[in-house]
C-alpha positions in Angstrom: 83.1 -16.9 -104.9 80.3 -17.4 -102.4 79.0 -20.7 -102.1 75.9 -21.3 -103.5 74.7 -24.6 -101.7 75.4 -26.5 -98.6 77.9 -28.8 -100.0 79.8 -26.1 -101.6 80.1 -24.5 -98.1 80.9 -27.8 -96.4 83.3 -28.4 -98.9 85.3 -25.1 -98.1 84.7 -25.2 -94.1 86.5 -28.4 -94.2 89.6 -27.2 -96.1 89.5 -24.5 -93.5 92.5 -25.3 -90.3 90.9 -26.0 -87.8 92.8 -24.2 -84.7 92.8 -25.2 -81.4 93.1 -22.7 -77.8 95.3 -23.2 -75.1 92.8 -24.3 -73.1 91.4 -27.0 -76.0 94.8 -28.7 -75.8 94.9 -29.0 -71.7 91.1 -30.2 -72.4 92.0 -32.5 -75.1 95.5 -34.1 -73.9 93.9 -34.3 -70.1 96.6 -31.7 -68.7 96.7 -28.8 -66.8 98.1 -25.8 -68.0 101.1 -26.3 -66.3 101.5 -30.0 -67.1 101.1 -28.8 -71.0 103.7 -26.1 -70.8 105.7 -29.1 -69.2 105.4 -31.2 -72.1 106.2 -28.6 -74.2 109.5 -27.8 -72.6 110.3 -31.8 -72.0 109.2 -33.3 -75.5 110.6 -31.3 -78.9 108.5 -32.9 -81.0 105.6 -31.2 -79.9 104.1 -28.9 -82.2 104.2 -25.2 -81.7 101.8 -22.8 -80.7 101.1 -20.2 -83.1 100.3 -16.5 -82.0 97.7 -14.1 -83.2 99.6 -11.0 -83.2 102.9 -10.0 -81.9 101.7 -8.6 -78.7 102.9 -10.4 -75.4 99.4 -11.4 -74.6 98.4 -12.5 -77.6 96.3 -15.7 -78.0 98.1 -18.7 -78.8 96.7 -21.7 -81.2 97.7 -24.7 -82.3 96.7 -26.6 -85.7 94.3 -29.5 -84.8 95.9 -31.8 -87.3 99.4 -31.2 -85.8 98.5 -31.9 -82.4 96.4 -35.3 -83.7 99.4 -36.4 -85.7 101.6 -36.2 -82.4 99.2 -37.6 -80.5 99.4 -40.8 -83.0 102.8 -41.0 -83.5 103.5 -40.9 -79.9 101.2 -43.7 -79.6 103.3 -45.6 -82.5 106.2 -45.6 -80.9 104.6 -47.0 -77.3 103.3 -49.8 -79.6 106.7 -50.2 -81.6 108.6 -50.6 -78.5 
């Protein structure tokens, strides 16, 4: 169904996932690329990357909402304790 006005379109954009790059995350969390992959290794509640394809050097994303709803329950518990 094509959409046939501008909330219609807005409306299906924004139950689109929004995906994030690597380099979006660094950007976002304020960590290099190494620092990041640090994280990753160090804290299992990180959320995972998810690759496009199954090729080596294919590009990794992460789900915007995921990475927001660690970032927020990692602040939770620095305010809990």
């Amino acid at each position: 169904m094509q959409p046939t006005t501008l909330q219609d379109l807005q409306r299906q954009t924004a139950a689109l996932t929004q995906l994030l790059t690597f380099a979006e995350v660094c950007s976002l969390l304020r960590k290099s690329r190494s620092g990041l992959y640090k994280l990753m290794a160090a804290n299992p509640t990180f959320p995972r990357a998810h690759k496009d394809g199954d090729a080596r050097s294919a590009r990794a994303y992460f789900v915007a909402a995921e990475i927001a709803q660690w970032q927020q329950s990692q602040l939770s518990t620095r305010d809990a304790a």
